[in-house]
C-alpha positions as a LaTeX table, in Angstrom:
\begin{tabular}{lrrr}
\hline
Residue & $x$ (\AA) & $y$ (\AA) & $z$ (\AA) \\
\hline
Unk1 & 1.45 & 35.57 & 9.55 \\
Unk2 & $-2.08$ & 34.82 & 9.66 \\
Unk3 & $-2.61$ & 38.28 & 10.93 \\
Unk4 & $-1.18$ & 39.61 & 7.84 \\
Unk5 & $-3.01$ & 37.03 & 5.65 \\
Unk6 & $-4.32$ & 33.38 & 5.07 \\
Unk7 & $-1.74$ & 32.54 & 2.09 \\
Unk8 & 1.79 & 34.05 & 1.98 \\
Unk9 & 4.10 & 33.32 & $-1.09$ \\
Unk10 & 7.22 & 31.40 & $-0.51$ \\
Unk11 & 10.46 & 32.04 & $-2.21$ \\
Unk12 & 12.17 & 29.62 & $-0.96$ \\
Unk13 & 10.35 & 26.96 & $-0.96$ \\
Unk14 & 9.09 & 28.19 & $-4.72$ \\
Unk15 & 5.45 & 28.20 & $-3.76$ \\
Unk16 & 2.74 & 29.70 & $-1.65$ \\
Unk17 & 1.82 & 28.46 & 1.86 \\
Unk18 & $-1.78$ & 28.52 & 3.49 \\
Unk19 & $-1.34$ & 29.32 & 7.04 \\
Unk20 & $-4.90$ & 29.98 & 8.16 \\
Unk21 & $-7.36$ & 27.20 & 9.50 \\
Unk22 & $-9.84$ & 27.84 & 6.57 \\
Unk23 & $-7.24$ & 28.65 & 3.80 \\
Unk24 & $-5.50$ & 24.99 & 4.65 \\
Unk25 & $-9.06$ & 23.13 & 4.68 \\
Unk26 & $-9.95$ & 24.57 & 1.57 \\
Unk27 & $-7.08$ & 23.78 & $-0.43$ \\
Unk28 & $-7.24$ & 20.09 & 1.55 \\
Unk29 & $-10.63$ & 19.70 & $-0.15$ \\
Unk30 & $-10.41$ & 21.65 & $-3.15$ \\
Unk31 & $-11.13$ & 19.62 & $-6.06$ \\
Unk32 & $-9.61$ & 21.90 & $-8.08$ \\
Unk33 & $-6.00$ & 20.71 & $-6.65$ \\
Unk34 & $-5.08$ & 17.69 & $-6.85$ \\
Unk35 & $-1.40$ & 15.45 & $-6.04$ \\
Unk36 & $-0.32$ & 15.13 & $-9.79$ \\
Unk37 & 2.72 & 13.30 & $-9.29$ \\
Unk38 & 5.75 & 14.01 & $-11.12$ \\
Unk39 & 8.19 & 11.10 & $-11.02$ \\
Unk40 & 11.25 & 11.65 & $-9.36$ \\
Unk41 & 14.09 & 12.90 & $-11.72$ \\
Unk42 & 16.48 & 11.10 & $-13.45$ \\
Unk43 & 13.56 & 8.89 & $-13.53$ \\
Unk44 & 15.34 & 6.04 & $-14.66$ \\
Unk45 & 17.27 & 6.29 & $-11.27$ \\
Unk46 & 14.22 & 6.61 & $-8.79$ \\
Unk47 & 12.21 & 3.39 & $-10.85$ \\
Unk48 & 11.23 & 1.59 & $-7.76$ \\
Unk49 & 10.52 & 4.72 & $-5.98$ \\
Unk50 & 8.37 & 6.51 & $-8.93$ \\
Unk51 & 6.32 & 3.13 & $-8.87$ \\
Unk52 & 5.55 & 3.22 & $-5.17$ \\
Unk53 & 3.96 & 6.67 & $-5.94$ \\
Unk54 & 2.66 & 6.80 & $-9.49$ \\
Unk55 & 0.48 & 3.81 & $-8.02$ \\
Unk56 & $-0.24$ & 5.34 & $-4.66$ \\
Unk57 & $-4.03$ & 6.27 & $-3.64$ \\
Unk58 & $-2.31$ & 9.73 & $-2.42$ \\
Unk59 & $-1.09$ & 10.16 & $-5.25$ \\
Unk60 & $-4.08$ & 10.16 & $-7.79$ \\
Unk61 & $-7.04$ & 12.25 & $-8.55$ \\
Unk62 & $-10.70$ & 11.64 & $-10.41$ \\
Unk63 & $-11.75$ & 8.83 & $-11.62$ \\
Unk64 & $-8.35$ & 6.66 & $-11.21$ \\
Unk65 & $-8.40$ & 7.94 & $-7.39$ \\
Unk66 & $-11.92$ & 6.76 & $-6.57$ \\
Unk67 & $-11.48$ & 3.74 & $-7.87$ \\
Unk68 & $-8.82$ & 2.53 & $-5.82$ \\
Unk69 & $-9.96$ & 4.48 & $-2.74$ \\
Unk70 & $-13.38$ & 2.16 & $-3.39$ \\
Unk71 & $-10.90$ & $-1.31$ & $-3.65$ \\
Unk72 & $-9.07$ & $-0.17$ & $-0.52$ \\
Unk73 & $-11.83$ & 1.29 & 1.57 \\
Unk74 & $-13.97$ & $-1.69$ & 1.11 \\
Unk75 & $-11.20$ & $-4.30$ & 1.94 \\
Unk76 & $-10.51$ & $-1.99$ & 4.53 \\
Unk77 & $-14.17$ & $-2.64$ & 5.40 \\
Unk78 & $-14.35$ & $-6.16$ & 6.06 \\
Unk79 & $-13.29$ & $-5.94$ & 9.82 \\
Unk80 & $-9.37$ & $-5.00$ & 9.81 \\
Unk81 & $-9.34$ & $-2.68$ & 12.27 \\
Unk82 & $-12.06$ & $-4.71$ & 14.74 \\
Unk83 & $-10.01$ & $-7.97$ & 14.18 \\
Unk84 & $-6.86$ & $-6.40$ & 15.14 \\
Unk85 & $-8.06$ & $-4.32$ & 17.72 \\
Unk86 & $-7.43$ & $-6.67$ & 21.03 \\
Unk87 & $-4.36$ & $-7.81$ & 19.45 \\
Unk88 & $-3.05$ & $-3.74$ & 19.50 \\
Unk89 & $-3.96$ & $-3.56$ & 22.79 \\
Unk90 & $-2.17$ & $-6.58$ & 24.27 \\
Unk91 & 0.57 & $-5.56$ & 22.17 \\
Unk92 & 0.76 & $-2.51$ & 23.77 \\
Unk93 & 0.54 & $-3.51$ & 26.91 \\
Unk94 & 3.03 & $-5.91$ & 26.80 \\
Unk95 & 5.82 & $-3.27$ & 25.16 \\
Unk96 & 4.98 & $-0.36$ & 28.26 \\
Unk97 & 5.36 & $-3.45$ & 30.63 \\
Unk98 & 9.11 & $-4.48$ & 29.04 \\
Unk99 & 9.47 & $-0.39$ & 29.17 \\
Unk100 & 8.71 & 0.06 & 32.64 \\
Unk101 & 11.43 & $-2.93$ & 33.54 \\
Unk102 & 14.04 & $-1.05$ & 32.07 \\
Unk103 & 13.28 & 2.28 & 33.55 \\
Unk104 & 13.36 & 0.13 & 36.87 \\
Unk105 & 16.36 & $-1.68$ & 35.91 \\
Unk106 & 18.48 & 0.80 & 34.15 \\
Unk107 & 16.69 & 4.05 & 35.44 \\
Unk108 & 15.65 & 5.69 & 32.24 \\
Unk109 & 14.69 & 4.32 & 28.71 \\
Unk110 & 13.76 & 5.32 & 25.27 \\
Unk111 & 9.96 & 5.77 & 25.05 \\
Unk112 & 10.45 & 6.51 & 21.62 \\
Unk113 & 12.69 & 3.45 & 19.94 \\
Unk114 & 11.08 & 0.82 & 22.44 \\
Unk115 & 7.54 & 2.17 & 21.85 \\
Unk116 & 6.47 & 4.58 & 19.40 \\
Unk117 & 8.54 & 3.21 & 16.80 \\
Unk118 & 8.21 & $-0.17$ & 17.20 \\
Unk119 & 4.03 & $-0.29$ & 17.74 \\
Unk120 & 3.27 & 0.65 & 14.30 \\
Unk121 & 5.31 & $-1.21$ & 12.45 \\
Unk122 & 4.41 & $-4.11$ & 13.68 \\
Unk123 & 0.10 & $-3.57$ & 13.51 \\
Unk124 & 1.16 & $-2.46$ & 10.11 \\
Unk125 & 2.94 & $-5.87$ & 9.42 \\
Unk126 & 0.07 & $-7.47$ & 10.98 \\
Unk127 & $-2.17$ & $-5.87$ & 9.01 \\
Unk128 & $-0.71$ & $-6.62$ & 5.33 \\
Unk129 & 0.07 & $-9.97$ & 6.85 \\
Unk130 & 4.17 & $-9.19$ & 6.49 \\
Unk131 & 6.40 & $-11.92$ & 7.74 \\
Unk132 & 10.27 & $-12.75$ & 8.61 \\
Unk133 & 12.35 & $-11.74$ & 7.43 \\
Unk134 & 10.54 & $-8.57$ & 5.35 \\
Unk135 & 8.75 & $-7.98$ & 9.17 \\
Unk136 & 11.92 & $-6.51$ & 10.18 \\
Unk137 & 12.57 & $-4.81$ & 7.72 \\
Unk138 & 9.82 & $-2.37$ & 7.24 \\
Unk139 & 10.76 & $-0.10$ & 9.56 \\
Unk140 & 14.01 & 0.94 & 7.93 \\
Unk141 & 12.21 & 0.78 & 4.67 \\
Unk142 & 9.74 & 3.56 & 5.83 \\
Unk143 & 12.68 & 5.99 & 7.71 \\
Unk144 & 14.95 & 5.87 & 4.32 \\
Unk145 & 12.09 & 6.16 & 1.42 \\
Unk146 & 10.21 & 9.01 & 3.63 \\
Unk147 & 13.97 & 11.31 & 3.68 \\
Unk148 & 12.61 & 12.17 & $-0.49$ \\
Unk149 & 9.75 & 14.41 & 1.08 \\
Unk150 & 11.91 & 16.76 & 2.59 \\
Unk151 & 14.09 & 19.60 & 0.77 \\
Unk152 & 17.04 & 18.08 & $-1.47$ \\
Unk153 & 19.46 & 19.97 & 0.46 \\
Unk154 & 22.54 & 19.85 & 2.56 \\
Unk155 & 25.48 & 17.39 & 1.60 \\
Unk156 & 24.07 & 14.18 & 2.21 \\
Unk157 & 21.01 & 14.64 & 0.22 \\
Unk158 & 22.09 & 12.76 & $-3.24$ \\
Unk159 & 23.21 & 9.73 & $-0.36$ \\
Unk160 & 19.61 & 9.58 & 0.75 \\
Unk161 & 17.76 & 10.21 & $-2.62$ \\
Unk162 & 19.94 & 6.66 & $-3.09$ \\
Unk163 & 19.11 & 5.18 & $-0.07$ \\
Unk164 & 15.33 & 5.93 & $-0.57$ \\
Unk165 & 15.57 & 4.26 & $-3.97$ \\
Unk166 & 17.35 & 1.40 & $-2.82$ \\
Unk167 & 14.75 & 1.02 & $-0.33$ \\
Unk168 & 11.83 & 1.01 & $-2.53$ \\
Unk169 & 12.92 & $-1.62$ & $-4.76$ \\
Unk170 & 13.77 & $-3.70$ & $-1.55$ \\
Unk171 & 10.15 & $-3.04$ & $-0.54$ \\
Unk172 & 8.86 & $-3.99$ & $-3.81$ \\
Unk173 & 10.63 & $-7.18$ & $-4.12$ \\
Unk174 & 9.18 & $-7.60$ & $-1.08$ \\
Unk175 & 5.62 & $-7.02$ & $-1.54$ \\
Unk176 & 5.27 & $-9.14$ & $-4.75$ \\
Unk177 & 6.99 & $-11.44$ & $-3.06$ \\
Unk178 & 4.42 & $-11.98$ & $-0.73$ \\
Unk179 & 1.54 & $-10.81$ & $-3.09$ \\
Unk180 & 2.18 & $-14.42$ & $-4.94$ \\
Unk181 & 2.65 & $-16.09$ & $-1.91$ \\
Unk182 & $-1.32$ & $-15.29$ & $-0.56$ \\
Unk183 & $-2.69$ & $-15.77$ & $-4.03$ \\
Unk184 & $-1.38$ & $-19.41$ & $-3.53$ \\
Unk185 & $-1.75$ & $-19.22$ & 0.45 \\
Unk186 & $-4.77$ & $-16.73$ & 1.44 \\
Unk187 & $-5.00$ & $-15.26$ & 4.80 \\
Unk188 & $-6.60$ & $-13.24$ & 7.48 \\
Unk189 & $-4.99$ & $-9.65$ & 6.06 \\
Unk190 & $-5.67$ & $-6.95$ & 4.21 \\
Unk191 & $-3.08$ & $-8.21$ & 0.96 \\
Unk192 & $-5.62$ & $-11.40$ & 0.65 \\
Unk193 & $-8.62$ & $-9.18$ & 0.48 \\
Unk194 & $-7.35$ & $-6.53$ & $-1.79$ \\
Unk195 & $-6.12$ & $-9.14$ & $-4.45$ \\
Unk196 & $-9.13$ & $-11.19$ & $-3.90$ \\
Unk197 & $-11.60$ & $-7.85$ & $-4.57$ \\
Unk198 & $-15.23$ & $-8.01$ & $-4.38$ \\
Unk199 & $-18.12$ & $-6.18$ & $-5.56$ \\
Unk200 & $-15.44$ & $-2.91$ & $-6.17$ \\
Unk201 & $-13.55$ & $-5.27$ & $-7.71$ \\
Unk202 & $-9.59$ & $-5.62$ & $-7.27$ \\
Unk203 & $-6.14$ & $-4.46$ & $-7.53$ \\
Unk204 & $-3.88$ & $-4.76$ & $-9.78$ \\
Unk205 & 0.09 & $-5.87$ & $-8.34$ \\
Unk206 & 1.51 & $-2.60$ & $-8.60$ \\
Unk207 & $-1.76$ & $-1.06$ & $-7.03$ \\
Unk208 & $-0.91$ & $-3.24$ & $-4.13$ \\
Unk209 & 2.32 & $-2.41$ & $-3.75$ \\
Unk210 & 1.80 & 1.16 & $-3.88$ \\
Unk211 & $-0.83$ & 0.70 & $-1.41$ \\
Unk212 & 0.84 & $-1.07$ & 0.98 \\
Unk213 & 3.69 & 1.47 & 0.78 \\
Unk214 & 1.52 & 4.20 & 1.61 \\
Unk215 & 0.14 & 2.27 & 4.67 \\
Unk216 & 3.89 & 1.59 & 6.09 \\
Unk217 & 4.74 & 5.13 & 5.63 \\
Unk218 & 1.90 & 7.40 & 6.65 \\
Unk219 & 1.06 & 4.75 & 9.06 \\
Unk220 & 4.40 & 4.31 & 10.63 \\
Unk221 & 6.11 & 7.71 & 10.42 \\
Unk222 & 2.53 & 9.74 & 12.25 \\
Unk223 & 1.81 & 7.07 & 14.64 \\
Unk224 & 5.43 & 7.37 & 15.75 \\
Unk225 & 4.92 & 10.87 & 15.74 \\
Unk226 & 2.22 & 11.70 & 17.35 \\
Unk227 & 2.96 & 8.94 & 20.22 \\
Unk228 & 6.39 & 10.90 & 20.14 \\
Unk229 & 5.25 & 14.36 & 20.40 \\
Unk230 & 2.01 & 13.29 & 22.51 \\
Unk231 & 3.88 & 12.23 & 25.59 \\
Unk232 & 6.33 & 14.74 & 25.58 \\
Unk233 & 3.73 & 17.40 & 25.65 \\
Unk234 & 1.51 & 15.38 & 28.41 \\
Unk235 & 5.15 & 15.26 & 30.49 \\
Unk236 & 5.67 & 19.09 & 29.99 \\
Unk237 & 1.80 & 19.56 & 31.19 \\
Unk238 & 1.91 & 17.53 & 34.57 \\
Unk239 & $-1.73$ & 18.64 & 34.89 \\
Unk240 & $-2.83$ & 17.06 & 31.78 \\
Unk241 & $-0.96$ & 13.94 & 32.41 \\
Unk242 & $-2.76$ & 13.14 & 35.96 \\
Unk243 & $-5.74$ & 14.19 & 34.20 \\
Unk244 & $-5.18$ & 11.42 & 31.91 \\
Unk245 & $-3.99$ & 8.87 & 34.63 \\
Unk246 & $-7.12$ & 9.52 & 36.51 \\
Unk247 & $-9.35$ & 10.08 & 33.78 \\
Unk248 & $-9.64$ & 7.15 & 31.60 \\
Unk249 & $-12.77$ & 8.31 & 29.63 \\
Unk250 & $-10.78$ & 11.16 & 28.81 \\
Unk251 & $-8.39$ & 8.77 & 26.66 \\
Unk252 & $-10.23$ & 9.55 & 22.79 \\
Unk253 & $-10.52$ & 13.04 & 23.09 \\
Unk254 & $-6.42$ & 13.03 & 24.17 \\
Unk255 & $-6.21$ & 11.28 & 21.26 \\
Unk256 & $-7.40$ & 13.80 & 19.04 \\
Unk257 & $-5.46$ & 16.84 & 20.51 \\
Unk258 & $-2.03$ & 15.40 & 20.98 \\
Unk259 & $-2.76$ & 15.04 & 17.07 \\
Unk260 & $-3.89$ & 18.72 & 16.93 \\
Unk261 & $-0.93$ & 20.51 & 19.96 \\
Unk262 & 1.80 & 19.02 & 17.62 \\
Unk263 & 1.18 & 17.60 & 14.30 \\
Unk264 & 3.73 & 14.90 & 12.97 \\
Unk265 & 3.34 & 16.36 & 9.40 \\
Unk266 & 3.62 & 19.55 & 8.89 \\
Unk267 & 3.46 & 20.58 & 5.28 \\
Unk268 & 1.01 & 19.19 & 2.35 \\
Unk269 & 1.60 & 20.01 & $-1.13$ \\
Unk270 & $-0.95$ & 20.18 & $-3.60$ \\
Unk271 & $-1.23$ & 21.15 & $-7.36$ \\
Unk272 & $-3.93$ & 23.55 & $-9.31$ \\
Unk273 & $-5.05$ & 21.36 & $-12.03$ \\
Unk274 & $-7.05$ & 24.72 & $-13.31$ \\
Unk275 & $-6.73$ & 28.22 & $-12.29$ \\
Unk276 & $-8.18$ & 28.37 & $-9.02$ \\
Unk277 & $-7.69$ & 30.47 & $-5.60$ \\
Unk278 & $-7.18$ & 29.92 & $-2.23$ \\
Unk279 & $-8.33$ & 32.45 & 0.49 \\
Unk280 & $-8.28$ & 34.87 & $-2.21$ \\
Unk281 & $-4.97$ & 33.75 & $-3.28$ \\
Unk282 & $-4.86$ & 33.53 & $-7.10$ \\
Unk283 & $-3.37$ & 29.97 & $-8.01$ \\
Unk284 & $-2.89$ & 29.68 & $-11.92$ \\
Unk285 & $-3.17$ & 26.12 & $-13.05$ \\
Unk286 & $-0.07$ & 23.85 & $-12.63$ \\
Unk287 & 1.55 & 25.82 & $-9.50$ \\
Unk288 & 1.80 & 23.99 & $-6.32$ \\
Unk289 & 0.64 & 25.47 & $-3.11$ \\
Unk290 & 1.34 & 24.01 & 0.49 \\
Unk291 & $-0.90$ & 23.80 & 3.83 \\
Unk292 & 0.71 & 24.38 & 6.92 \\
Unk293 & $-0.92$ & 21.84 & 9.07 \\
Unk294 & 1.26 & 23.25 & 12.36 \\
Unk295 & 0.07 & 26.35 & 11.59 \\
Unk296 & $-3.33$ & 25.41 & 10.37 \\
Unk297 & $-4.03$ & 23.78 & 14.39 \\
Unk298 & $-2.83$ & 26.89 & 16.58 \\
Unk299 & $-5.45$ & 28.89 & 14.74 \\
Unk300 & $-7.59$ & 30.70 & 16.71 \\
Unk301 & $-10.37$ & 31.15 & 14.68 \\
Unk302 & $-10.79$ & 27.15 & 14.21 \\
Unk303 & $-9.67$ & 26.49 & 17.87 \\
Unk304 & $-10.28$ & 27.88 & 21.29 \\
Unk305 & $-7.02$ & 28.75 & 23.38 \\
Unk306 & $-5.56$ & 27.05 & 20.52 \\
Unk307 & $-1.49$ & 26.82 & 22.32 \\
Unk308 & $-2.98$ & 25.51 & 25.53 \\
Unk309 & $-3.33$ & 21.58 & 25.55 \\
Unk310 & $-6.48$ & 19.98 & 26.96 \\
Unk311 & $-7.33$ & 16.89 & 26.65 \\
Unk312 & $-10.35$ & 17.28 & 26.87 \\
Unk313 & $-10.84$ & 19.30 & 24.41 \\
Unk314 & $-14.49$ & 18.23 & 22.29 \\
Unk315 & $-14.34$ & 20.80 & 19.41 \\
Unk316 & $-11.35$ & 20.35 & 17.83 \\
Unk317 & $-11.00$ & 20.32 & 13.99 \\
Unk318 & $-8.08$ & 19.25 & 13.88 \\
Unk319 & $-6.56$ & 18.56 & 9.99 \\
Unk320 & $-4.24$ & 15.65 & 11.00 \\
Unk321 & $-6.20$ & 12.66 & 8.79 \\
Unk322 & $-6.53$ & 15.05 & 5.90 \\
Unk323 & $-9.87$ & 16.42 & 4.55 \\
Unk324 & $-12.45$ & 15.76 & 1.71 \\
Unk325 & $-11.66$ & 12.83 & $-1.03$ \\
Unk326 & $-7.63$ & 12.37 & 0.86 \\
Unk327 & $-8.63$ & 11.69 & 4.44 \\
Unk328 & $-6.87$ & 9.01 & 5.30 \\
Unk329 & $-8.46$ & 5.43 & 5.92 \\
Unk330 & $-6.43$ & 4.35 & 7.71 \\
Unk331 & $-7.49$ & 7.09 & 10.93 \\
Unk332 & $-9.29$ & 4.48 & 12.74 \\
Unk333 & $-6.33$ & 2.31 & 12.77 \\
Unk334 & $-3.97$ & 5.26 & 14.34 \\
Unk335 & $-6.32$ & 6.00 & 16.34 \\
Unk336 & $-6.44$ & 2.76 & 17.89 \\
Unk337 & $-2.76$ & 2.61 & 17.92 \\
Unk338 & $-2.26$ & 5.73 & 20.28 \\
Unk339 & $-4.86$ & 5.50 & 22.69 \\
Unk340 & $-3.68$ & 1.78 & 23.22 \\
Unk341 & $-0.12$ & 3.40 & 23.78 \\
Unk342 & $-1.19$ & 5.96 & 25.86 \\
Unk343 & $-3.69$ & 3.82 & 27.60 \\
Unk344 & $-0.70$ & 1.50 & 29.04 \\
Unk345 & 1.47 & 4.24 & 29.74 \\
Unk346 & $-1.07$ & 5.87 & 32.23 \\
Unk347 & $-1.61$ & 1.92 & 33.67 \\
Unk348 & 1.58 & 0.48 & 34.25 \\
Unk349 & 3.76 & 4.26 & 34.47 \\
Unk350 & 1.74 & 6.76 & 35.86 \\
Unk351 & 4.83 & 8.26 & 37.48 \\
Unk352 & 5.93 & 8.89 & 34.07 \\
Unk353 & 8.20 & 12.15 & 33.42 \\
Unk354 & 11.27 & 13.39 & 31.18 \\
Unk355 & 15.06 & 11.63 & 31.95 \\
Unk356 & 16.43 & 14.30 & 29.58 \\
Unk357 & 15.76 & 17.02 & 26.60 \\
Unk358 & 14.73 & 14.96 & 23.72 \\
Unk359 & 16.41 & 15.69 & 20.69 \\
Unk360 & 14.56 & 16.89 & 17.18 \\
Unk361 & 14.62 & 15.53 & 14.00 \\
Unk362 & 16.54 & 17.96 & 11.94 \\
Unk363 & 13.47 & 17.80 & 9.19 \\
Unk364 & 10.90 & 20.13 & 8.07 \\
Unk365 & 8.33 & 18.27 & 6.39 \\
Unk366 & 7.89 & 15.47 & 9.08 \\
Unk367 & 8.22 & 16.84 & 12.94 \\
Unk368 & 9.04 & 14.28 & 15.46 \\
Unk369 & 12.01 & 13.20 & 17.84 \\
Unk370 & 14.96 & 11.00 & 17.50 \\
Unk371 & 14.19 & 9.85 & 20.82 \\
Unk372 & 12.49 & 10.46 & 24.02 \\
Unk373 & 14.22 & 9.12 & 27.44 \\
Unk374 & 11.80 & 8.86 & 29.98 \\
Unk375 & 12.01 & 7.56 & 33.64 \\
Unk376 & 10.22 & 7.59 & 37.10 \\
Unk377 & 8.91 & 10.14 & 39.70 \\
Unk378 & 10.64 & 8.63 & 43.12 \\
Unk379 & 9.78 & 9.11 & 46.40 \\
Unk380 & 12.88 & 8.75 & 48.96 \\
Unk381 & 13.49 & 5.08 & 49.64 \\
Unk382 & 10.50 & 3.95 & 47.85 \\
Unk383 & 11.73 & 2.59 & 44.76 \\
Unk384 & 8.42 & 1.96 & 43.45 \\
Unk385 & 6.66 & 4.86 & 45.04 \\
Unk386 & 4.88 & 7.80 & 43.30 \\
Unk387 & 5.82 & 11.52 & 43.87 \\
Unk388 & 3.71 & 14.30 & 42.55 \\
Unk389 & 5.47 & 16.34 & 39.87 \\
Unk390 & 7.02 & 19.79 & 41.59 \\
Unk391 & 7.08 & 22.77 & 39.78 \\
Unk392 & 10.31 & 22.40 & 37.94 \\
Unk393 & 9.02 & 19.64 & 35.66 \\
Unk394 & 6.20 & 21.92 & 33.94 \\
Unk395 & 8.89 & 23.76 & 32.50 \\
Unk396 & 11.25 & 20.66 & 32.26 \\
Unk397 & 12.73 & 21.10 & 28.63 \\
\hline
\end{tabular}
């Protein structure tokens, strides 16, 4: 496709699709596309849901964007990701370490539910300063208000557009809930410091909530993600997971191309607000166009033997944060996330490999798995021993 050309119209999706490196950057930074957000329709079905959104920073453009990208990014500021960053680690640690019982105990277990999943949520938590019973919560919150991204098809879809809805006034109630409980009690979290302000000065409550819903859901669902897909591409590339066990400086740049081999979003939608182009690809005002981030990352103009994966890869523009005004603040916090995953992984499992094909998501917006079994290599009658991969497991799945 990018052979033929950097933009291809879509019928089916009912809009074009940038599948070049430079076409999806461009339209990423464009400032003549924006997210103009459309509230879900009926409207007054999807209240809680349109709220999350119309009050999201992802959501707005101009001057109403820059504002709150100024509130968040400078509470943001004020050491979040520094204060948290030995807690991650521990926390971490101490989830591999219950992992690598169970493998022991039970031979296998779910990298995926006991790990990926769980990590995020709970820095997340830690981060807005969440508690019980909401804490537990927010993970189901994110997996049933994130189904409204992909297509409304297929005969569950008007179930989940409920259960998304359902969920986002849950998580409202929730997060006003606890915005009135740190304006009486403040804390050592990001909530406190956005309703407090500063010099940018402050939020107002359904800025917060919107906010805070956009952390929990791009936070969550990528981390997960990317931890997801990460390891199962290190476990199909034995050579690039020794590399890793052996190579601990190695551990940022991993980071950064287990983001780039296999992106947990793949498709970005943005709007012309004026007749523009993309790549040469007339856009007339009001027509949506999408980036292909998959697409965008195996292009070989942006990225040297771009379907090989090496970790060490140091150019690697990867579009997995976003570009221009969008990129995401919170990149230093996911960033810390994985490599404190993947950092305990190669400590306390370095004979790491597959237990069994992991299954897909059946989605197209968000790529990731429903769950990733993993166990130990073995040598014979050394329980805890450590066997070098054999050939079969480079191909294994």
């Amino acid at each position: 496709m990018r052979a033929a050309g950097p933009v291809h119209d879509h019928p089916l999706l009912g809009m074009p699709v940038a599948v070049s490196h430079t076409a999806c950057s461009q339209l990423l930074r464009g400032r003549d596309l924006g997210r103009i957000w459309a509230d879900a329709q009926p409207a007054d079905e999807f209240g809680a849901f349109n709220l999350l959104h119309r009050n999201s920073l992802l959501e707005r453009e101009g001057e109403p964007h820059d504002r709150l990208r100024r509130l968040v990014a400078g509470a943001f500021a004020r050491g979040h990701v520094a204060r948290l960053g030995p807690w991650v680690r521990e926390l971490a640690d101490r989830m591999v370490a219950d992992l690598a019982r169970r493998v022991d105990d039970e031979g296998s277990a779910d990298l995926l539910g006991d790990v990926a999943a769980v990590l995020p949520v709970e820095v997340i938590a830690e981060l807005l300063g969440v508690e019980e019973p909401a804490r537990s919560r927010l993970r189901g919150w994110s997996n049933a208000i994130v189904t409204m991204y992909e297509p409304a098809t297929g005969p569950d879809a008007d179930a989940r557009r409920a259960g998304a809805e359902r969920a986002s006034a849950e998580f409202v109630d929730a997060l006003r809930e606890l915005a009135g409980h740190r304006r009486r009690h403040p804390g050592d979290d990001l909530v406190t410091d956005l309703l407090a302000g500063g010099e940018e000065g402050r939020v107002d409550e359904d800025e917060l909530v919107g906010t805070a819903a956009l952390l929990l859901m791009a936070g969550h669902e990528a981390t997960v993600n990317v931890l997801g897909n990460g390891v199962l591409a290190l476990l199909r590339h034995p050579d690039q997971w020794e590399r890793l066990v052996g190579e601990p400086d190695v551990l940022d740049t991993a980071v950064e191309e287990l983001i780039r081999y296999d992106p947990p979003l793949q498709l970005f939608e943005r709007t012309a607000v004026v007749d523009t182009e993309v790549a040469g690809h007339p856009v007339p005002a009001g027509t949506k166009i999408a980036a292909l981030l998959g697409a965008a990352a195996r292009d070989p103009a942006a990225v040297d033997r771009p379907d090989e994966l090496d970790i060490g890869r140091t150019r690697n523009p990867h579009l997995g944060f976003g570009a221009g005004v969008h990129y995401c603040l919170g990149a230093p916090l996911a960033r810390l996330e994985v490599a404190a995953a993947l950092d305990a992984l190669r400590r306390r499992l370095p004979d790491l490999r597959l237990a069994a094909e992991p299954p897909r998501r059946p989605d197209f917006v968000m790529r990731g798995l429903t769950e990733l079994r993993v166990t130990r290599w073995r040598t014979p009658g050394s329980p805890g021993g450590r066997a070098r991969p054999g050939p079969a497991s480079a191909s294994s799945g």
